[in-house]
C-alpha positions as semicolon CSV with decimal commas, in nm:
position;residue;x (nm);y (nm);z (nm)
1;X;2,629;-0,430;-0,318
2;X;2,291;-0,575;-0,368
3;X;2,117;-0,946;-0,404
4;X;1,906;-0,799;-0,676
5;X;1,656;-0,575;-0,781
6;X;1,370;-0,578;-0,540
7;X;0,958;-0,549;-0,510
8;X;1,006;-0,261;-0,339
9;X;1,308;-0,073;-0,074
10;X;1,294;-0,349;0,177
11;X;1,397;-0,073;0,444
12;X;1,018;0,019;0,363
13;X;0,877;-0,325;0,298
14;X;1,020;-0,564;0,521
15;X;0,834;-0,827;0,282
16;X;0,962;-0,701;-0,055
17;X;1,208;-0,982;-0,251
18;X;1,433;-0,962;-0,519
19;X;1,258;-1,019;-0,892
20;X;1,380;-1,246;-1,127
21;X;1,426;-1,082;-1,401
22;X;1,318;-0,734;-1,580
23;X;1,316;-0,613;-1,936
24;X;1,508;-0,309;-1,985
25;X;1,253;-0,025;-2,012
26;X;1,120;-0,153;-1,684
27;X;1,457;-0,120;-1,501
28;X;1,500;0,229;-1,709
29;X;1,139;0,372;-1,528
30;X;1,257;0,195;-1,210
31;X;1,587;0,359;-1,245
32;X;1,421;0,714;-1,335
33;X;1,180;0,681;-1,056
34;X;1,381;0,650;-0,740
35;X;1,544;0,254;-0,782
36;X;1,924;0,350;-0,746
37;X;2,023;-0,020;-0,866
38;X;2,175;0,071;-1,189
39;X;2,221;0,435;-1,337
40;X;2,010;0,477;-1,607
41;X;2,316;0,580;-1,854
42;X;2,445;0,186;-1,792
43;X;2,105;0,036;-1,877
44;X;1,997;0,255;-2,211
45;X;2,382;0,089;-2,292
46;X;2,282;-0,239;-2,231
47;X;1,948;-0,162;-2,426
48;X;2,072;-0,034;-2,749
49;X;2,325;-0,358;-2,778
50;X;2,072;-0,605;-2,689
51;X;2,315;-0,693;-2,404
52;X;2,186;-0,872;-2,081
53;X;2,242;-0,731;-1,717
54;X;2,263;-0,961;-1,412
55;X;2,211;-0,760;-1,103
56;X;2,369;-0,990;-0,804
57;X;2,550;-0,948;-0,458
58;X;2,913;-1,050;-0,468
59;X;2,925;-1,100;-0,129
60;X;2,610;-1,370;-0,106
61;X;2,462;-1,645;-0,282
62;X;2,123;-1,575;-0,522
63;X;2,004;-1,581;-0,835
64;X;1,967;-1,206;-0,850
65;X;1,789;-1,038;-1,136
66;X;1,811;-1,104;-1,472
67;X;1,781;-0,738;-1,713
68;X;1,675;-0,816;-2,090
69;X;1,511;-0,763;-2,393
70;X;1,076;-0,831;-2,371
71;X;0,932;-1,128;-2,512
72;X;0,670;-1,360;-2,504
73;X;0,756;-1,586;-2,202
74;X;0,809;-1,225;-2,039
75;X;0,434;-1,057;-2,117
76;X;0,326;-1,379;-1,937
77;X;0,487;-1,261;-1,599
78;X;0,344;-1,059;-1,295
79;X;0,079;-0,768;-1,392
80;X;0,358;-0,524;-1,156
81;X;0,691;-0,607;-1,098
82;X;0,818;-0,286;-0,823
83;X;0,700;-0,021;-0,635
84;X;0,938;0,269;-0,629
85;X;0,989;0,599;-0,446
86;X;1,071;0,943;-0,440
87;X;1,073;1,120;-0,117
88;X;1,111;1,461;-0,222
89;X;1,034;1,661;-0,524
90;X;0,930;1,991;-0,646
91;X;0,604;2,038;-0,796
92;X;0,553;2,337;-0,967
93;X;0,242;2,467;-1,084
94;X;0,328;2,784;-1,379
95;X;0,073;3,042;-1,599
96;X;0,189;3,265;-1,918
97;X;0,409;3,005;-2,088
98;X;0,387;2,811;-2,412
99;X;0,587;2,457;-2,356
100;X;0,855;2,517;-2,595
101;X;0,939;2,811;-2,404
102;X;0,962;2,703;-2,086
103;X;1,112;2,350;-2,099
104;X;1,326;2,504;-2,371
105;X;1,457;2,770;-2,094
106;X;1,469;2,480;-1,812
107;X;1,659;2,234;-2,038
108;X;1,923;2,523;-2,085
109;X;1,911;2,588;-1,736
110;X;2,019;2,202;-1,657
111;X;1,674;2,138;-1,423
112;X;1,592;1,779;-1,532
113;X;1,214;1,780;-1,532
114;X;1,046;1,463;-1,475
115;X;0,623;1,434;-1,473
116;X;0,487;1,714;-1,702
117;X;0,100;1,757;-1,661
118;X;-0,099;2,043;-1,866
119;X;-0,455;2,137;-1,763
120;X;-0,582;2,395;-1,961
121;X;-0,338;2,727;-1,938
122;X;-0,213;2,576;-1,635
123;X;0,176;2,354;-1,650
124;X;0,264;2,142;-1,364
125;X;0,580;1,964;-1,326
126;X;0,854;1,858;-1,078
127;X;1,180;1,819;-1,073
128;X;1,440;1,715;-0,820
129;X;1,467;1,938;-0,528
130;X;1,863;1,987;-0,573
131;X;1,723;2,187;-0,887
132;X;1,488;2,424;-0,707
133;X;1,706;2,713;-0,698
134;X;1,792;2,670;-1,068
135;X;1,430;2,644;-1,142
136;X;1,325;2,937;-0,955
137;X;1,578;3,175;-1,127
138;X;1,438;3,063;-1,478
139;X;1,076;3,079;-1,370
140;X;1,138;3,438;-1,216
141;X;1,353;3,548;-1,538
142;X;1,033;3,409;-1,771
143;X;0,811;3,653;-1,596
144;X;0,589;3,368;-1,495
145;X;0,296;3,373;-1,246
146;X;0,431;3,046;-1,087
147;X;0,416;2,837;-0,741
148;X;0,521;2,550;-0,579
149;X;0,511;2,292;-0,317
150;X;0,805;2,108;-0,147
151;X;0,560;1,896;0,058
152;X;0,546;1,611;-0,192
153;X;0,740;1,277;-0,268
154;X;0,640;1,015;-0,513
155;X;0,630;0,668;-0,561
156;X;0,569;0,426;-0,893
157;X;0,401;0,145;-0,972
158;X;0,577;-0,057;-1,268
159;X;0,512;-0,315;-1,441
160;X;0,473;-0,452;-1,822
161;X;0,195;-0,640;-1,758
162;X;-0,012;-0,370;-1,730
163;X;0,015;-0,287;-2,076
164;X;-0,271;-0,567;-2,167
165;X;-0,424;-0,550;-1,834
166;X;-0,716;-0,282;-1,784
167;X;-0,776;-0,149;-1,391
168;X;-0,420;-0,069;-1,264
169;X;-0,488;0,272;-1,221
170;X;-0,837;0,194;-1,072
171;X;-0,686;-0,037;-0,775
172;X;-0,442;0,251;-0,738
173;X;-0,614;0,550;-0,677
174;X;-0,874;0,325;-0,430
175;X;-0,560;0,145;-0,253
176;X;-0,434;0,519;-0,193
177;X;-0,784;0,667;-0,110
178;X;-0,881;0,363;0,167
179;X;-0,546;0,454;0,315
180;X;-0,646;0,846;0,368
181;X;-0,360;0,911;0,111
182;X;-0,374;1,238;-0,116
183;X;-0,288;1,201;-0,490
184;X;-0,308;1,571;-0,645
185;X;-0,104;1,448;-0,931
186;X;-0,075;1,104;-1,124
187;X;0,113;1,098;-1,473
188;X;0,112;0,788;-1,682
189;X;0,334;0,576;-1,923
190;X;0,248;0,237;-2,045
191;X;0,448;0,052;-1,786
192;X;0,421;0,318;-1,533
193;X;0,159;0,462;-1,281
194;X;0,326;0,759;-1,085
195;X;0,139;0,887;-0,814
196;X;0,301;1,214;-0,599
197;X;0,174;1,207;-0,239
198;X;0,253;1,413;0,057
199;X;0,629;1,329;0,180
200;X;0,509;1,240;0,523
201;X;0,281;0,958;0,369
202;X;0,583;0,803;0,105
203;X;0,634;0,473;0,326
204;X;0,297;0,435;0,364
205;X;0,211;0,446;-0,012
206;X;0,459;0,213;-0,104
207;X;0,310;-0,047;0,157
208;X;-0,047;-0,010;0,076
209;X;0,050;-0,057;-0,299
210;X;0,292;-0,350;-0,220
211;X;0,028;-0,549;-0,065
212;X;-0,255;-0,429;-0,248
213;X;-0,081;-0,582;-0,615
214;X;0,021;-0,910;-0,403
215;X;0,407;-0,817;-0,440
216;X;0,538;-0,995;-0,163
């Protein structure tokens, strides 16, 4: 039972407070990206009937957090509304493969990929690490010249307001280099930055980023 849908874990971020409201495809990155407010089934729900969530304790008094459609008055709120987290993922970095064939073979496997980045002949993705074994059996059975590291969490900055405001992912990467942070991989959506950083650093990350965007 929860007061809301917070800035950030306060467990991390002592400062973090619980946002007013969201529109639905934030709470669905949130979700995706390490929040464990709502399950991501019960929001896409929500979405495709245009119906409104209302995230609050039962226990406590608060206005909790509002889940809804975007509009106008919304684009007019804060540039990031969360910083989420991942402590643990698998990245995997794979050779020899077209895309169809292996994310076909993963999806029939059941490993739910999340950030896919492609450099060249080079894939990289991750995926949860409950998956790895999974993942490594369909790699192997590919052929695949493959490798990966189990070293690295992730955390997210979200917001709608970035989708009109240029420099988000400038005042990222600096926030995370001033703090001696490593970023080998970043993936991008219009609401989202995702940054994967070493596992021992998560807590860290989300800090930095919390007070760097003024989320508290």
């Amino acid at each position: 039972d929860v007061r809301g849908v917070f800035s950030a874990d306060p467990r991390v971020v002592p400062g973090a407070h619980p946002l007013r409201e969201l529109t639905f495809d934030e709470m669905l990155e949130m979700a995706s990206s390490g929040a464990r407010v709502l399950a991501t089934r019960s929001i896409e729900v929500a979405r495709s009937h245009n119906v409104k969530l209302h995230v609050r304790s039962t226990f406590e008094d608060g206005d909790g957090t509002w889940i809804r459609e975007e509009d106008d008055e919304m684009l007019e709120k804060a540039l990031i509304s969360g910083v989420v987290h991942q402590r643990e993922e698998t990245v995997y970095h794979v050779h020899g493969a077209t895309r169809a064939r292996l994310f076909g073979a993963l999806a029939d496997a059941s490993v739910n990929v999340d950030t896919i980045v492609q450099t060249g002949a080079e894939i990289v993705f991750s995926a949860p690490v409950e998956d790895r074994e999974e993942a490594a059996r369909t790699l192997d059975s590919l052929g695949l010249v493959w490798t990966s590291r189990d070293d690295l969490g992730k955390v997210s900055l979200v917001g709608a307001g970035m989708k009109s405001h240029p420099g988000v992912a400038a005042k990222t990467f600096a926030t995370l280099e001033s703090a001696g942070i490593e970023s080998p991989i970043v993936s991008t959506s219009p609401i989202k930055i995702a940054c994967h950083v070493p596992s021992v650093d998560v807590d860290r990350a989300v800090q930095a980023l919390h007070e760097a965007f003024d989320l508290g």
